[in-house]
Backbone as a ProteinNet text record, in pm:
[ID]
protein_1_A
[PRIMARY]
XXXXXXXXXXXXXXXXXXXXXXXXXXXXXXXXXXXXXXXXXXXXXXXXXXXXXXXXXXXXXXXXXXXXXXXXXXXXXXXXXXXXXXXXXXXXXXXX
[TERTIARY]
5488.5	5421.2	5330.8	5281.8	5202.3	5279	5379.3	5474.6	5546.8	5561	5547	5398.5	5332.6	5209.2	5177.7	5256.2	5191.9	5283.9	5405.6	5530.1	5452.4	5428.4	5357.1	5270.9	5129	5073.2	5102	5200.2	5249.5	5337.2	5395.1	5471.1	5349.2	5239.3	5138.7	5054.3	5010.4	4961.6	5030.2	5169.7	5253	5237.3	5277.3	5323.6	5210.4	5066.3	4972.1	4922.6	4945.2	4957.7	5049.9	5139.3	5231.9	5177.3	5148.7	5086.2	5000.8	4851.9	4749.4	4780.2	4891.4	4930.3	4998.1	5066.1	5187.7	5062.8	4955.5	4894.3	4810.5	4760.8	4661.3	4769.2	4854.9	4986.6	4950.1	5031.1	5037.2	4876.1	4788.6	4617.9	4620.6	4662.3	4641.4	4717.7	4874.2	4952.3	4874	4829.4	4824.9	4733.7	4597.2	4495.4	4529.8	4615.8	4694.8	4765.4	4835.1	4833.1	4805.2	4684.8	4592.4	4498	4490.9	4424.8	4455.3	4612.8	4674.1	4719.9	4738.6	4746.7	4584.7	4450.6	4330.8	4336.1	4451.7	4406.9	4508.8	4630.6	4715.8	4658.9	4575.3	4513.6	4387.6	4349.3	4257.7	4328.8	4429.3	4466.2	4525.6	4595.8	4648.8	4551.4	4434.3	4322	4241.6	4241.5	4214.4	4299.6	4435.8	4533.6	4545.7	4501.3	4493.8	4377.2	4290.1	4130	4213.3	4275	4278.5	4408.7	4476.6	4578.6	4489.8	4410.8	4340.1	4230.6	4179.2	4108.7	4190.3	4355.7	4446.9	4441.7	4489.9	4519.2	4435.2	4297.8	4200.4	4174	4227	4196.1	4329.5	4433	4543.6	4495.8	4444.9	4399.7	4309.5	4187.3	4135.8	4165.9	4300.4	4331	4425.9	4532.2	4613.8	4517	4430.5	4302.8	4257.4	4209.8	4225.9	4333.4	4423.2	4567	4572.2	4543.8	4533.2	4444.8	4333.2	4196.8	4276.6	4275.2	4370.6	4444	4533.7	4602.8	4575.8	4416.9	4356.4	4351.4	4361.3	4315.3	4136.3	4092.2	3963.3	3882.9	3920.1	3855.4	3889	4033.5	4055.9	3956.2	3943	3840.4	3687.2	3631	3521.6	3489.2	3590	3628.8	3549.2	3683.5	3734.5	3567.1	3465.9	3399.5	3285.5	3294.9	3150.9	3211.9	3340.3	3366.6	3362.1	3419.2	3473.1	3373.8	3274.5	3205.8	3251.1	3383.8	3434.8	3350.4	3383.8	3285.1	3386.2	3368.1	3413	3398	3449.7	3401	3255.9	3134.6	2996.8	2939.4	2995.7	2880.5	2862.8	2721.1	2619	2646.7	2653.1	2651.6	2502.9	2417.4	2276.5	2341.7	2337	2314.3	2205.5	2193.5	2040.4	2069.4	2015.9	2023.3	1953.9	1964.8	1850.4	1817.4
12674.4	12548.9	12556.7	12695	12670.7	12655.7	12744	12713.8	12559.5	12479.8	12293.6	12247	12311.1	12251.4	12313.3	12402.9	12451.4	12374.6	12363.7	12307.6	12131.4	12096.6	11912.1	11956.6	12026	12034.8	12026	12146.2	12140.1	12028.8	11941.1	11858.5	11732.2	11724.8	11573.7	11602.1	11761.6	11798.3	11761.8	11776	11784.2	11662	11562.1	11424.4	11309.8	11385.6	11313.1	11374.7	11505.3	11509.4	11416.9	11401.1	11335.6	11204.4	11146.8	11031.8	11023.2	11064.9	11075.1	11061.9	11188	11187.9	11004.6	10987.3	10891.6	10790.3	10772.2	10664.4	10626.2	10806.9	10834.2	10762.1	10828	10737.9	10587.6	10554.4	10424.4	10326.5	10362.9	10268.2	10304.8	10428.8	10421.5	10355.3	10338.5	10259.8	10096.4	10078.1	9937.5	9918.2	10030.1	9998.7	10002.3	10053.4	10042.6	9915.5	9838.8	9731.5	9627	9622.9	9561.3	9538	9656.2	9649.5	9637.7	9643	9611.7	9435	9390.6	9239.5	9144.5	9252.3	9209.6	9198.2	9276	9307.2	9211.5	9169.8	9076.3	8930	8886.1	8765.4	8766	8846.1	8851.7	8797.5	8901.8	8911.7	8710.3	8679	8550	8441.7	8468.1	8390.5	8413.5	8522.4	8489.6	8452.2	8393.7	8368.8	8234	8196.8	8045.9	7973.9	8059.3	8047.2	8043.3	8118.5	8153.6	8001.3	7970.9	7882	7774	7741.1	7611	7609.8	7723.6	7731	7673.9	7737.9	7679	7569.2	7517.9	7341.6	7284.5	7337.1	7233.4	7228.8	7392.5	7397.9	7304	7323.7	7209.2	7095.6	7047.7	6904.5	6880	6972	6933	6973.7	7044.6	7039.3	6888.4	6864.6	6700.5	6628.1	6589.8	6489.5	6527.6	6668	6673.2	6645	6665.1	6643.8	6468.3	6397.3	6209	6217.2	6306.6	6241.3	6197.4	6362.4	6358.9	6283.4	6221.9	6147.9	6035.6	6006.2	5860.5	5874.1	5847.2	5841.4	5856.9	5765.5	5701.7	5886.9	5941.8	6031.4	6125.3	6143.2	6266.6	6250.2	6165	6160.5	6214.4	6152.4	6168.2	6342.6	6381.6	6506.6	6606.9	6592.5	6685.6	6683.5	6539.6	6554.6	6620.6	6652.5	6679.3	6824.2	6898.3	7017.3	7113.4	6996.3	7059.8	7019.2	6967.1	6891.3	6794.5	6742.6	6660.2	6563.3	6462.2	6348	6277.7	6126.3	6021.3	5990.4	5930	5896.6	5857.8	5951.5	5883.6	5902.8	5948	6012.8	6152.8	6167.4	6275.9	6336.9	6486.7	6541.4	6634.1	6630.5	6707.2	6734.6	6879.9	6994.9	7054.1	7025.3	7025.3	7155.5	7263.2	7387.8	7357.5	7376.8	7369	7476.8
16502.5	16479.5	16357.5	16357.5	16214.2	16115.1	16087.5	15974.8	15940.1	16024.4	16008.4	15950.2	15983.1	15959.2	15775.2	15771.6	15646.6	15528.5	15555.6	15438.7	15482	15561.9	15580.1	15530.3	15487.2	15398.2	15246.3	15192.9	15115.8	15048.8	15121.1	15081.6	15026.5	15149.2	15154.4	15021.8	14971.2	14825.4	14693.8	14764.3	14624.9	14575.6	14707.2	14676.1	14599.9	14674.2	14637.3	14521.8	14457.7	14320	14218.6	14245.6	14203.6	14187.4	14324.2	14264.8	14181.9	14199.8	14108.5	13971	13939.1	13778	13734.4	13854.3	13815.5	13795	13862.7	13854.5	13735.1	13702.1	13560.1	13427.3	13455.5	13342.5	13330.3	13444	13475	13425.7	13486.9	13405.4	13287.5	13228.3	13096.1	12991.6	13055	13000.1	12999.6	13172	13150.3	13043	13041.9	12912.6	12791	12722.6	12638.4	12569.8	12693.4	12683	12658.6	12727.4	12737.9	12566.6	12525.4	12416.6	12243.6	12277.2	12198.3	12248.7	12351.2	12347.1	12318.3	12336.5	12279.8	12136	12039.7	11897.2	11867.3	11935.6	11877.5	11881.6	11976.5	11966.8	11891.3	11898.6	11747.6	11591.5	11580.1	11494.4	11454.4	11580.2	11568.9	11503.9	11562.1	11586.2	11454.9	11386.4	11193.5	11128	11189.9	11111.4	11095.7	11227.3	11271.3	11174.4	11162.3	11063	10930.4	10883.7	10732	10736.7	10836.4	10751.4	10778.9	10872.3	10891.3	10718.4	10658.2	10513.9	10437.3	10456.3	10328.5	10342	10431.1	10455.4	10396.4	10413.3	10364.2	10281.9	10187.4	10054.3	9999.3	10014.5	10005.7	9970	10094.7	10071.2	9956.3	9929.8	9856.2	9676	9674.5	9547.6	9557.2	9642.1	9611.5	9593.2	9633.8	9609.7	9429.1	9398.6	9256	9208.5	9247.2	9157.9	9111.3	9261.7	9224.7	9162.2	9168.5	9075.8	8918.3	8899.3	8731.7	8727.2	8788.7	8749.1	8648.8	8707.8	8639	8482.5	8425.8	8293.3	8266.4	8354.6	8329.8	8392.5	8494	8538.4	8480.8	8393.6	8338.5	8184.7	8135.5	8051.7	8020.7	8166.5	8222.9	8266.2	8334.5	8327	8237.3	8127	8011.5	7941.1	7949	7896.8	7930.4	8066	8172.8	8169.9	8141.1	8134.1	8045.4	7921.5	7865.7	7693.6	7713.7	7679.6	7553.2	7554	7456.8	7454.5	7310.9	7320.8	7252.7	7278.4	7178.6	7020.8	6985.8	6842.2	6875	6761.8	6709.9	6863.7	6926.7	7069.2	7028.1	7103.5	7071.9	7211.2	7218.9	7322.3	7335	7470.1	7464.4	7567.9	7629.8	7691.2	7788.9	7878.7	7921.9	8044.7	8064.4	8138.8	8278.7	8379.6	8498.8	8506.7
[MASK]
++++++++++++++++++++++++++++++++++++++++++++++++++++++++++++++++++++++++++++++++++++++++++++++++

């Protein structure tokens, strides 16, 4: 009878070694997981930021693009930039 008792020992050690390891695997996998599906929604989520920047930078170059179009503003423009002047206009320069 002791010799049953000693291999049911042996077997209930083995098995519950077995588990333990299988389980240490297993949480570390799931953390693994886990923290790589934390870095992919990150990652999504500056992407979502950076195309929502383009768009808007988008928008606000087509809006320059109609500006230029005008004549009257591309004038106005060229002159506030670029400091052209008309015939017999004086251009002053003033620094802040």
């Amino acid at each position: 009878m002791n010799k049953i008792g000693q291999k049911t020992k042996f077997r209930v050690t083995f098995l519950l070694l077995g588990f333990i390891i299988s389980s240490v695997f297993f949480v570390s996998q799931f953390f693994s997981y886990i923290t790589q599906i934390m870095k992919t929604k990150q990652e999504i989520y500056d992407l979502e930021v950076a195309y929502n920047d383009k768009l808007h930078e988008e928008e606000v170059l087509n809006d320059e693009i109609s500006k230029l179009e005008d004549p009257e503003y591309l004038a106005k423009y060229a002159r506030e930039k670029y400091l052209y002047s008309k015939k017999d206009e004086i251009i002053i320069k003033i620094e802040e």
